[in-house]
C-alpha positions as CSV (number, residue, x, y, z in Angstrom):
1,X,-7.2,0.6,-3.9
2,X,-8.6,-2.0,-1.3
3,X,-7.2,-5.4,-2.9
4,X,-6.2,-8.6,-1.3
5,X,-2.8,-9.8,-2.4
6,X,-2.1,-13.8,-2.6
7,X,1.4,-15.1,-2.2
8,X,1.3,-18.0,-3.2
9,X,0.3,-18.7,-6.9
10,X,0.4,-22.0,-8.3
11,X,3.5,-22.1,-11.0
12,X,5.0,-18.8,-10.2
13,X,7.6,-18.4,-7.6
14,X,6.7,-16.6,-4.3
15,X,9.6,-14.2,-4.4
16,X,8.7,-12.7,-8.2
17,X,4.5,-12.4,-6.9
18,X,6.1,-10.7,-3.6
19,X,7.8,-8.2,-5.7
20,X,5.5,-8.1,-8.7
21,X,2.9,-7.2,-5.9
22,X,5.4,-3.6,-4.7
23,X,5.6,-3.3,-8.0
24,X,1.5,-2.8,-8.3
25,X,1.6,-0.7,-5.4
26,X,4.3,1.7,-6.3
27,X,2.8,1.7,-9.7
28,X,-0.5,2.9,-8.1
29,X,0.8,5.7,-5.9
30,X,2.5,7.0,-9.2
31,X,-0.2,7.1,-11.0
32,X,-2.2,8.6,-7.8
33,X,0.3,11.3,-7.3
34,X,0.4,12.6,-11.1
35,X,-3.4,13.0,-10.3
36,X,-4.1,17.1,-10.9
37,X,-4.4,18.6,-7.1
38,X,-7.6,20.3,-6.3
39,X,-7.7,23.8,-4.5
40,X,-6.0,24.3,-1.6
41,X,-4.0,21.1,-1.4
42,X,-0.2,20.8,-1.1
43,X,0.3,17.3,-2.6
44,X,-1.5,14.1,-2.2
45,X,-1.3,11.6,1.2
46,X,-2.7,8.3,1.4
47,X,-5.0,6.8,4.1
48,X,-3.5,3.7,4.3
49,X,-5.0,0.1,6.3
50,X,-2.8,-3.4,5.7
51,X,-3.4,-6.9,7.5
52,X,-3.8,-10.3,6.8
53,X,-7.3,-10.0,6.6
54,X,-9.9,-7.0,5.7
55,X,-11.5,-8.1,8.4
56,X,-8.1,-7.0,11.0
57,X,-7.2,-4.5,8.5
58,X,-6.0,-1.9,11.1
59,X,-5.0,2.0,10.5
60,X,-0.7,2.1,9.7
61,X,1.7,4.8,7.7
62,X,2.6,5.3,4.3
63,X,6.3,4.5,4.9
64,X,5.5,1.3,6.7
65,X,3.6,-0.5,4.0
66,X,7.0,-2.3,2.8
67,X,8.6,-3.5,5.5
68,X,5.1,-5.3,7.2
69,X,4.7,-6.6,3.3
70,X,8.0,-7.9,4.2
71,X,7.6,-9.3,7.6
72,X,4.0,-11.2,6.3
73,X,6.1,-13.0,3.8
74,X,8.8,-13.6,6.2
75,X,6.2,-15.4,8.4
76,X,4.9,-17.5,5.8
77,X,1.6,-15.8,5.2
78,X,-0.6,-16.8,2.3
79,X,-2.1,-13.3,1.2
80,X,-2.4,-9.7,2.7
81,X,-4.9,-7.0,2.4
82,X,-4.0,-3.4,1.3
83,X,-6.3,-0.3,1.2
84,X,-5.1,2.6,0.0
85,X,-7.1,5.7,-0.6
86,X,-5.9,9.4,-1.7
87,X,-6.8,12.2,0.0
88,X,-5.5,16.0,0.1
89,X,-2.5,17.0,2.2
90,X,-1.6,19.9,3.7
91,X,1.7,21.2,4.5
92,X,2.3,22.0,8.3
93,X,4.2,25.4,8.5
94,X,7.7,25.0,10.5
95,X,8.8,28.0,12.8
């Protein structure tokens, strides 16, 4: 998924597009993760970039995608750009 997000959409209310706009991205990842895993892989991770722009786009975790969704909204921002893109993981061994 590489997809710029607006926030503000003329006649709806900027908190429903906000959460309508998780909502598209958690839908995704589902769908993603139900994905059958090739050979050799543990379960899928995402290569994820996020910024205001695709042009400043840079390189940022998984887990961190809400909260900066958040914190553009919270600073007024008019749209953000998201890329997402699937990729094998493997699981590191603890000992």
């Amino acid at each position: 998924m590489k997809k710029t997000f607006p926030l503000n959409i003329e006649g709806k209310h900027r908190d429903r597009v906000l959460e309508a706009t998780k909502h598209e991205i958690r839908k995704y990842v589902k769908r993603q993760r139900r994905v059958p895993l090739p050979e050799g892989v543990d379960f899928w991770d995402f290569d994820c970039k996020f910024g205001t722009s695709a042009d400043n786009a840079t390189v940022v975790h998984f887990a961190t995608i809400t909260g900066l969704i958040d914190a553009v909204a919270k600073d007024g921002g008019d749209a953000f750009y998201l890329e997402l893109l699937a990729k094998g993981g493997h699981r590191a061994v603890r000992g």
